[in-house]
C-alpha positions, 0 to 999 in steps of 0.5 A: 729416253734412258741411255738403256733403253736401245740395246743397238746404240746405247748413249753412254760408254758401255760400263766395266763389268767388274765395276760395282758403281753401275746397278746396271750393265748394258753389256756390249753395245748392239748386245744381239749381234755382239753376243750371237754372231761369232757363235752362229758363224762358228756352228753354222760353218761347222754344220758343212763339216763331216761327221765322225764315221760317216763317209760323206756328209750332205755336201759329199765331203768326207774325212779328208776335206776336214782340215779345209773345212775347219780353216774357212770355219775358223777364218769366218769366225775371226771374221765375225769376231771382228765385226763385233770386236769394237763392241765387246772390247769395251765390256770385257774388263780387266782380266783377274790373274786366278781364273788361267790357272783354274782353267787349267786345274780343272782339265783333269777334272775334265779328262778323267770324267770324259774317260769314265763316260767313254768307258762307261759307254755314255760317249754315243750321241757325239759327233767329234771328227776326232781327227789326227792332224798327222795322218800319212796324207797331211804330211809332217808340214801340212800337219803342223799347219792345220795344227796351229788352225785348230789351236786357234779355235780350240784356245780363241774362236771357241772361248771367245764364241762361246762364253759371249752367247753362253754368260753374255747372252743365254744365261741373262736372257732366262732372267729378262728379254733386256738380258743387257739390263742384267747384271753379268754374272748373276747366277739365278735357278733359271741361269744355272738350268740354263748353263746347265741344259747347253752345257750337256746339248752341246758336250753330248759325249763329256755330258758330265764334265761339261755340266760340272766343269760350265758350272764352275765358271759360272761362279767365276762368272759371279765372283768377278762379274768380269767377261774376260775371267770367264774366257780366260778360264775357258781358253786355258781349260782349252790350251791344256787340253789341247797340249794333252791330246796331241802330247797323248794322241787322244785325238776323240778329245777334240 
């Protein structure tokens, strides 16, 4: 049997990305549940949260349980990051030192779309909480607290989550079911539509931000073939983001 052909246990060290010397990249080791845990834990706790003008969700829980809600998703998702952590770490590669700060050009690309689809009226399929972290009924020290939470998904869990089911998984999975045989960072019609469709599902109310904004860290993505510059760009694009909002207060941003 070949050293790829369990994609649970592979019998060698799982190569650089970014190392042109391997025709091919195994990826992380036990590529399903490295590339889908942290994700599915992040969605799936998200899915008890309650949603932007409702009053309660199916669980009876409303506004004002959503920075509790928020910080058990974040604290299971870190959880799930490290089951998987020993698998990835191996895989993500040296980071590049271009791709942070194109992540963080390209949020005002994303600010000015997201304002022109609101204003347009396009920004109704959403269901962003869009919540202040310094309401009255937080108060100054619980505010900051949650504050520091939703940093740490904003710049950590969702870069991290996101970009090891997107470019990880889903974008090599349209090429071939043994997605670990497929070279990160290869770009086919199959993988832009791909990258294409999740970003606009899952960014419904910056549909077109997202669709040009996923598009440009796919070519990161084929430039270094490197995991790490893709979470890289994606946690400074956060970062700056999240200085923004709460610098401005756009809070529907987040």
């Amino acid at each position: 049997m070949s050293s790829h052909s369990s994609p649970g246990n592979p019998a060698s060290p799982a190569p650089c990305a970014g190392d042109d010397a391997h025709a091919v990249d195994h990826g992380p080791t036990r590529p399903f549940l490295a590339c889908l845990l942290p994700l599915i834990v992040f969605l799936g706790f998200g899915s008890l949260e309650p949603t932007a003008g409702e009053p309660a969700n199916w669980l009876g829980l409303g506004d004002g349980d959503y920075p509790l809600l928020y910080t058990v998703r974040i604290v299971a998702s870190l959880v799930a990051l490290g089951i998987v952590a020993r698998d990835v770490l191996p895989w993500l590669g040296r980071p590049s030192w271009w791709p942070p700060l194109l992540g963080v050009g390209l949020v005002i690309p994303w600010i000015v779309l997201a304002a022109l689809q609101r204003e347009a009226g396009w920004a109704t399929l959403g269901t962003r909480v869009a919540f202040d972290p310094f309401r009255p009924f937080l108060g100054e020290t619980w505010g900051w607290a949650f504050l520091a939470v939703r940093f740490t998904g904003l710049v950590l869990i969702v870069p991290v989550a996101e970009e090891l089911f997107l470019r990880g998984f889903l974008m090599r999975y349209v090429v071939s079911e043994r997605f670990w045989e497929v070279r990160f960072g290869t770009l086919t019609a199959a993988a832009v539509a791909a990258c294409t469709a999740y970003a606009v599902l899952t960014h419904p109310d910056e549909a077109i931000a997202a669709a040009g904004w996923f598009g440009i860290v796919s070519g990161v993505t084929a430039a270094t073939r490197r995991p790490i510059d893709a979470i890289t760009t994606h946690a400074a694009t956060n970062l700056a983001l999240g200085l923004y909002v709460v610098s401005t207060g756009a809070w529907w941003l987040w």
